[in-house]
N, C-alpha and C positions, 0 to 999 in steps of 0.2 A: 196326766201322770197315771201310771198304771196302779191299780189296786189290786190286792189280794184278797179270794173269798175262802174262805178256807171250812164254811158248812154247807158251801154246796155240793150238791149230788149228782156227780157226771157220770153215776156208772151205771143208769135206769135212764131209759131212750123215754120212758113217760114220763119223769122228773124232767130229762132235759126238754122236751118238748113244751113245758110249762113255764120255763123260762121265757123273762119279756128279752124279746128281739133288741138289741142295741150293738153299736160299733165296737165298743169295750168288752173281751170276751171275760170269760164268767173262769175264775182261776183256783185251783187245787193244787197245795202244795205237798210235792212227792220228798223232797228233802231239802235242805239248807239249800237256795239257792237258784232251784229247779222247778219246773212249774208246769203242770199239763191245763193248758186252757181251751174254753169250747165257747167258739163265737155263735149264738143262736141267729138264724135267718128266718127273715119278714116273713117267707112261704111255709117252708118246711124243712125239718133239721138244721142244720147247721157245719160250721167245720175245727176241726182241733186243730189246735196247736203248741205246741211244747214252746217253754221260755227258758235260759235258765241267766245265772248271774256273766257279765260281758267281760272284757278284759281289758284294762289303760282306763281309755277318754271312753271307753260304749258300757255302757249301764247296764243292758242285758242284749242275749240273743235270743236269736228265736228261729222256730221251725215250723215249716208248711206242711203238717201232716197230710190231710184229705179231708172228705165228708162224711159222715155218717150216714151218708143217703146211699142208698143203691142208684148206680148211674148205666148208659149204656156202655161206657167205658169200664166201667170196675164197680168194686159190690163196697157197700157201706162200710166202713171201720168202726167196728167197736169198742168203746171202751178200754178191755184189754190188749187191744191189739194197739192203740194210738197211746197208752200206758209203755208199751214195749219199745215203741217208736223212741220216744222220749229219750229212756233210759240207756238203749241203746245208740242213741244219736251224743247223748250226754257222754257217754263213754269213748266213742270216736274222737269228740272235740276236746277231753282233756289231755287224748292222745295226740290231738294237731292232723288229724285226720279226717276225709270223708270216702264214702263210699260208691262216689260219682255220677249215681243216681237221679241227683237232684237236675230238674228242668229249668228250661231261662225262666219261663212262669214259677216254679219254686222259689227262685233267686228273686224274682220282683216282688213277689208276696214277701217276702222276709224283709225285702228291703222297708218294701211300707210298714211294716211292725215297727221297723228299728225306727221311719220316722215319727209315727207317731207319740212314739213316747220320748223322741229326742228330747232334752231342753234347749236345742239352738233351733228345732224346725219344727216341729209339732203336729197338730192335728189337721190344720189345713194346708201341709205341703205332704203332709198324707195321703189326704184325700184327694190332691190336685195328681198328684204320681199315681195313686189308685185307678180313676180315671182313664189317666191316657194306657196303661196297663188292660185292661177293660177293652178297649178299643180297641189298642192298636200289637198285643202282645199273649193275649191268654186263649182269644178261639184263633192264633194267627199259626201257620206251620213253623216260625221260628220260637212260639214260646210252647210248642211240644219238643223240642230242640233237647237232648240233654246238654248243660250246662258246661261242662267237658268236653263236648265233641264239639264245639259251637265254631265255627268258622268265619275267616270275614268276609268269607263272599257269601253267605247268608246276613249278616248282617247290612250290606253293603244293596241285597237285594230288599231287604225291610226296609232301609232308608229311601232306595229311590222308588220305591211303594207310596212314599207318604209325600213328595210330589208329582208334577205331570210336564208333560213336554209342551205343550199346547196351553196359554190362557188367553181369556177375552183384552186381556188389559195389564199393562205393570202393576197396577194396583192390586189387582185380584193376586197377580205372581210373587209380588212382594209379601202378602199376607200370609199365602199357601208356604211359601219358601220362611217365613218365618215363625212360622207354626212347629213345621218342619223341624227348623232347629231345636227350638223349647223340647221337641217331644223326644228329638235325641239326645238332646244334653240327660234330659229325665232316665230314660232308659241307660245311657251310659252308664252314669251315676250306680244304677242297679247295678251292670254289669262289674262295674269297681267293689263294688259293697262286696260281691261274692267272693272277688279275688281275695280282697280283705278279708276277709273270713277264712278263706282255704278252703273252696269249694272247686277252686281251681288253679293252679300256679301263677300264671298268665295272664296279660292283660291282649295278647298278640292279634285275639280278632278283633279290636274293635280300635286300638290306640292310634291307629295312623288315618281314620279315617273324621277327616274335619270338620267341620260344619261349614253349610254352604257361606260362604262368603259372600260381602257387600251385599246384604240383606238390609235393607233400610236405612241406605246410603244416599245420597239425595241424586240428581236424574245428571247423566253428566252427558251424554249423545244428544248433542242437541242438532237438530236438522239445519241449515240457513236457507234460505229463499232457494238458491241454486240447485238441493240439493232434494229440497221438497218437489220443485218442477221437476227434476229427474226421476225418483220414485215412484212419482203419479204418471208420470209420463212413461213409464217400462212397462203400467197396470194395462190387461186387459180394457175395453171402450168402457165394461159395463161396472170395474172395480172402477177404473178413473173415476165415476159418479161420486160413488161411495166415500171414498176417499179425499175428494173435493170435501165434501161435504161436514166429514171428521174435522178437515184444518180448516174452514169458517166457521166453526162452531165450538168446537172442543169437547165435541159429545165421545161417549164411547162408541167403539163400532158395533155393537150388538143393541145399543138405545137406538142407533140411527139407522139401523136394519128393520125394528121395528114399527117405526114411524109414520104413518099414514096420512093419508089425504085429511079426515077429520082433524089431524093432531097439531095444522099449518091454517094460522091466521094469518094470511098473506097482508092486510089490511092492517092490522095490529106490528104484523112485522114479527111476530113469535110463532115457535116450533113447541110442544110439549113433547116434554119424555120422560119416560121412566126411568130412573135408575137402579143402581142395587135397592136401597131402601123401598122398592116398591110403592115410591111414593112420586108421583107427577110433578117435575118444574117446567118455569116457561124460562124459556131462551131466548131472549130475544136478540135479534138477527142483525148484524149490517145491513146496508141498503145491497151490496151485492152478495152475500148468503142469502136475500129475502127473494132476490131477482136469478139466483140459482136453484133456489128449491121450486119458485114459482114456475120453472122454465123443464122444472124434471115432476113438477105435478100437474104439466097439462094432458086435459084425455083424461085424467083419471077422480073418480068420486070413492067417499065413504070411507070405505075399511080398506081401500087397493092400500100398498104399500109406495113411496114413495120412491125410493132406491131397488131396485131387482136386478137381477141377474139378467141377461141377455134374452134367456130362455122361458120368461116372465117369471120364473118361483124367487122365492124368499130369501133371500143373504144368509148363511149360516156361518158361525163361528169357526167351523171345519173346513169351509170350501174356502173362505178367502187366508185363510194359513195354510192351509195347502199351496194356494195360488204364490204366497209370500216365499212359503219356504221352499218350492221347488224353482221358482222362478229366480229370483235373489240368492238363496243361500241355498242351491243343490245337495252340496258337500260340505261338512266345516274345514274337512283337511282344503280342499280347492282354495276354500275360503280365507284361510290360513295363508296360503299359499297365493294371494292377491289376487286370482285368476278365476273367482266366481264376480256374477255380474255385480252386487253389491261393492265389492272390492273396486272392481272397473266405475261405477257410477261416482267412487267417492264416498258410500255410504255403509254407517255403521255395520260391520258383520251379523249383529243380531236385529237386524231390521226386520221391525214390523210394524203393524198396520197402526199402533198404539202411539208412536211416535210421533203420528200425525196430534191427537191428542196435547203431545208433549211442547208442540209447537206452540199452539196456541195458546197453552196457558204461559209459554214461555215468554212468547212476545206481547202478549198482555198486559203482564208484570213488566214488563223490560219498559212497555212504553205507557205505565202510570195506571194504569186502571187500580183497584186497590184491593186486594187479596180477600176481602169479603166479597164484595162483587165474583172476583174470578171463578172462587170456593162454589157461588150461589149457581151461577152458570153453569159450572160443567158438573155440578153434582156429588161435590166433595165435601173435606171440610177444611176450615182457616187452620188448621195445626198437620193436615197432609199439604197444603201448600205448601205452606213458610218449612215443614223438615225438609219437602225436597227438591221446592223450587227457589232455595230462600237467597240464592247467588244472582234471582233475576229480578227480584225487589230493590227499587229504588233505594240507595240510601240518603239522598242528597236532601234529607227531613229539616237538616237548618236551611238548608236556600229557601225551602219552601216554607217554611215555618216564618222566614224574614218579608214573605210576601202576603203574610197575613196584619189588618189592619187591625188591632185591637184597641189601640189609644190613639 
């Protein structure tokens, strides 16, 4: 909850600089209602800002004046001038007015004031909006935007900023894609707070544009036998490899890019790999994964790589999505239109190499293995299976539970 100080001294730059650093700025009260406040920063100086009493359900407003630093963008604000700010901004707003001035970064900085001292959101959805604001909004070219002018094909370009057309993996895309969302829903939310306020009429640049859809919906493109032999089978000799090697394994394709000759206990019948957590499992193999890898690690010792490209170098994330996507899905309109070769094989429009992946923990679960095992193998965890493979888990727990002998 916000406090007022009412013996401090904001109008001496050596006073204010004596103040201890804290989230909570340091408040002077100009009349009934109204407030000029000055947040001290951990470095040097700090920045004003004006509060005054809110109108309905909002407790107070507030205003993003500036800095008191000199910057390369503009000279420090003094005192009397963020004094002026206030008073003058105070007078606009009992008129239902503003002066159009204000930046998208204006508009987010107010917004996090307002949450902070919400009583329904408070100090840590604050600081969680502060954050992505920070990141993704205040050194960005849409949060020098004025706030008024703001359009939605700038906004529209911020969104598809924050993901990427290319990942290694659903997983990683599911992540990325729903980050995504969070950090829009957050921004929006700003973008509404202003309207609310009357910083701007309109909601028109931002309202129709959705959030990405079927974000952490479970895997519904499932490959079958027929259709797995046809995608491998349209690959390049040297991706064939590769991609054999994703559906006997369930590794990702950038673990299984990396994978060397050391990394393959033929003997043992196990593959090590890395995963994201940067931390080595073993895999252990079928008798024909063990007699595939064995058969693509002959000739070769040490640190060689296992799987390579034709041309002997190293698998890279870019070349075989390239491969996918020019080979398979040329065009999406074509694609649309049944007549890319994805369409002609029978195979998912957005086919890729991760799919392979998909299979095998598909059919793993399908034919009994048990979701900790799965998880342990391909490098996940038991609560990313079961959300979104949880259609290929056994349910038939009393048959089996009836063929246990306990008495």
């Amino acid at each position: 909850m916000a406090t007022t100080k009412t013996t401090i001294n904001l109008t001496n730059p050596t006073a204010r600089g004596k103040l201890i650093a804290r989230r909570e700025p340091y408040w002077t009260k100009i009349q009934a209602g109204l407030y000029l406040g000055f947040r001290r920063s951990v470095d040097k100086g700090g920045y004003w800002i004006g509060r005054r009493a809110g109108e309905g359900e909002t407790r107070y407003e507030y205003l993003n004046i500036g800095s008191d630093q000199d910057s390369a963008e503009a000279a420090g604000i003094e005192h009397t001038s963020a004094l002026a700010k206030v008073n003058e901004w105070n007078t606009e707003r009992l008129r239902g007015i503003s002066d159009g001035s204000e930046t998208v970064s204006d508009i987010c900085r107010v917004y996090v004031e307002w949450l902070r001292i919400s009583e329904k959101r408070g100090p840590k959805s604050a600081y969680d909006a502060e954050k992505r604001f920070e990141r993704l909004v205040y050194n960005a070219p849409i949060g020098k935007t004025r706030f008024k002018d703001l359009k939605e094909i700038q906004v529209l370009k911020w969104r598809a900023a924050l993901v990427e057309d290319d990942y290694e993996d659903d997983e990683e895309k599911a992540r990325k894609q729903d980050s995504a969302n969070r950090n829009f829903k957050s921004f929006r939310a700003a973008l509404n707070y202003g309207v609310k306020k009357k910083y701007r009429s309109d909601a028109d640049a931002w309202k129709s544009i959705e959030l990405i859809p079927d974000v952490g919906a479970s895997r519904e493109d499932f490959l079958g036998a027929a259709q797995r032999k046809a995608f491998i089978g349209a690959m390049p000799e040297d991706l064939q490899k590769l991609a054999t090697a994703l559906l006997m394994t369930g590794a990702r394709p950038g673990e299984m890019a990396k994978a060397q000759i050391a990394h393959f206990d033929k003997d043992a019948g196990i593959l090590k790999l890395k995963g994201k957590t940067k931390k080595w499992r073993d895999v252990y193999l079928s008798d024909t994964a063990r007699a595939f890898i064995a058969e693509n690690a002959k000739g070769k010792i040490g640190r060689a790589f296992i799987f390579t490209r034709a041309d002997g170098e190293q698998w890279q994330a870019h070349m075989w999505c390239s491969i996918i996507r020019q080979k398979f899905r040329p065009a999406s309109e074509e694609n649309k239109k049944g007549e890319g070769l994805a369409a002609k094989l029978g195979l998912p429009l957005n086919i890729v190499m991760y799919h392979l992946r998909h299979a095998y923990i598909s059919e793993s679960l399908a034919q009994g293995i048990d979701v900790f095992t799965v998880a342990r193998l391909c490098g996940t965890s038991v609560e990313m299976i079961q959300k979104h493979y949880h259609k290929f888990i056994p349910s038939n727990i009393q048959e089996r539970l009836s063929k246990v002998a306990i008495i």
